[in-house]
C-alpha positions in Angstrom: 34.5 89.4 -60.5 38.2 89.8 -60.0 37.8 92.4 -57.5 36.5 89.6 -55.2 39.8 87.9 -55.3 41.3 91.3 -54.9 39.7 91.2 -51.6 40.2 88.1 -50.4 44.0 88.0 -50.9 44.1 91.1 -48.9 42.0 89.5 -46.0 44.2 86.7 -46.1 47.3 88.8 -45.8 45.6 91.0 -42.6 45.0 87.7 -41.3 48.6 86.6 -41.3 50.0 89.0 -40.2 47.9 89.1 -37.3 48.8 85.3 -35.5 51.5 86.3 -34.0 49.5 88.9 -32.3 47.4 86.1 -31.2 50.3 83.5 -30.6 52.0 86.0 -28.0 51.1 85.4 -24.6 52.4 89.0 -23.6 50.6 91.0 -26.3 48.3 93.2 -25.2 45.9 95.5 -27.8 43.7 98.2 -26.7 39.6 97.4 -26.9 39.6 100.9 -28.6 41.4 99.2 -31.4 40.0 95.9 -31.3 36.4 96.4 -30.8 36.4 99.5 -33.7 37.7 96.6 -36.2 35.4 93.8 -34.8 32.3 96.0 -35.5 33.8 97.2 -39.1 34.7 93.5 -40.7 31.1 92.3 -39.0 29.4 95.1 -41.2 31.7 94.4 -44.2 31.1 90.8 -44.6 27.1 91.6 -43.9 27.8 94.3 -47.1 30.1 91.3 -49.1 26.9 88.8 -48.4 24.2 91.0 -49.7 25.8 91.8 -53.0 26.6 87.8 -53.0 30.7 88.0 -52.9 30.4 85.1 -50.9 35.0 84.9 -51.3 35.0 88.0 -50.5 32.8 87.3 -47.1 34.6 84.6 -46.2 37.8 86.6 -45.8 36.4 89.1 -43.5 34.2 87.2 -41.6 37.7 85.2 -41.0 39.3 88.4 -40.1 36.0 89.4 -38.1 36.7 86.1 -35.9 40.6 86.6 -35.1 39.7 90.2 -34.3 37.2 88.5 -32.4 39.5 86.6 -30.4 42.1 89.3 -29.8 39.1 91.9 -28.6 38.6 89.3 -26.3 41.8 87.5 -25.0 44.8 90.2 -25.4 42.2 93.7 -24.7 
């Protein structure tokens, strides 16, 4: 399915764009923000597993991890 690409090259463009976030040792991002995303991209590569878009899992359960990271090192 081409949609599965679709999803992963948008997951791999969040992603990007969100190292510098992690890279900055003065960035700071509210918990309200982080954790909201954290528990949405768990849920969403849960959804991308069961329907076997295992590309398309991939790329949030990447994006679940650096949200992850910045709930728990820059909230």
């Amino acid at each position: 399915m081409w949609q599965e690409y679709v999803f992963l090259a948008g997951s791999i463009v969040i992603m990007i764009s969100l190292i510098p976030t992690l890279r900055d040792e003065e960035a700071s991002v509210p918990l309200r923000t982080s954790l909201p995303s954290v528990v949405v991209l768990f849920a969403q590569t849960l959804a991308f597993l069961s329907m076997g878009l295992m590309f398309s899992a991939a790329g949030t359960g990447m994006g679940f991890g650096l949200w992850s990271l910045i709930a728990k090192y820059k909230s």
